[in-house]
N, C-alpha and C positions, 0 to 999 in steps of 0.2 A: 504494500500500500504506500501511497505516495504521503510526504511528510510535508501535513497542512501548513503554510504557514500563519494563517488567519487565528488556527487555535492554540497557538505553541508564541502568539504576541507577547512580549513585556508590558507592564502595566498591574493594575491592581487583580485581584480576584474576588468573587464573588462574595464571600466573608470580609474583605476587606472593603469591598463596594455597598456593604449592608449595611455594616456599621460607620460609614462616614456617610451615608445617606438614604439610608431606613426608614425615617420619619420625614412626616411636612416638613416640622421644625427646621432640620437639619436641611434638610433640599432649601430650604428659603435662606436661608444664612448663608450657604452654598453662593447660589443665585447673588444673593448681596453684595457678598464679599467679593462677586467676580462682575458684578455691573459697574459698583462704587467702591475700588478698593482705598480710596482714602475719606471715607464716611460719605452719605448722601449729599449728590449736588442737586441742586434745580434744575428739568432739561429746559427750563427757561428762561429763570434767570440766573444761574448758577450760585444761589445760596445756598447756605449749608442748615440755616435753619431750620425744622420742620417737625413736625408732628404727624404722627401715625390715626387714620381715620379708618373706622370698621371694625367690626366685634367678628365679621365673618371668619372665613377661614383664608381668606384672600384679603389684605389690610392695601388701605391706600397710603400712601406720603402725599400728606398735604405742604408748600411751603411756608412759611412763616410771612413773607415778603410778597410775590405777586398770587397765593390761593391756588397755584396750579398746584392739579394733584395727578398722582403717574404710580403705576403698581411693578410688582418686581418683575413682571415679565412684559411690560410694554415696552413695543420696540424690537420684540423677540421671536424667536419662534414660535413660541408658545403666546404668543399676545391676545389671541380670541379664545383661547382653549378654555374649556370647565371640566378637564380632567384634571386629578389631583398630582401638584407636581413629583411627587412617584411614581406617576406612569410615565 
C-alpha cells in the first residue's frame, strides 16, 4: 500500500485538537485571539474601547466611541452561519 501522505501530516492530533478547542468557550477565544491579537479594535473607528452586548451564545462588541457593533466571526467564513463554532 502506498504511504498516504495526507494522514502521516505534522500538526496536532485529535486529543490535542479536543482539548485546545472542545468547547464554545474555547473556539471563541481561539477566534479572538487570532482576529484581534493585540485586544479588540473598532473595524470603524479603531478604538479599543468597548463593551460586550448579548446574553446569547453569540455576544456582540459594541464600541465605546462610534456604537458600531461586529461579532467574532464577521468578516469571516463563518459570518452568516448559526452552527455552533465546533462545527
Amino acid at each position: 500500500m502506498a504511504f498516504n501522505q495526507i494522514q502521516f501530516q505534522h500538526g496536532m492530533s485529535i486529543p490535542e485538537f479536543l482539548r485546545s478547542f472542545g468547547t464554545e468557550a474555547q473556539c471563541a477565544e481561539a477566534i479572538k485571539a487570532a482576529r484581534w491579537p493585540e485586544g479588540f479594535r473598532c473595524p470603524r473607528c479603531a478604538s479599543s474601547d468597548h463593551y460586550v452586548v448579548g446574553h446569547g451564545a453569540r455576544k456582540l462588541f459594541q464600541c465605546n466611541g462610534c456604537r458600531h457593533q461586529t461579532s467574532l466571526t464577521a468578516g469571516s467564513l463563518m459570518a452568516h452561519t448559526k452552527l455552533p463554532l465546533t462545527t
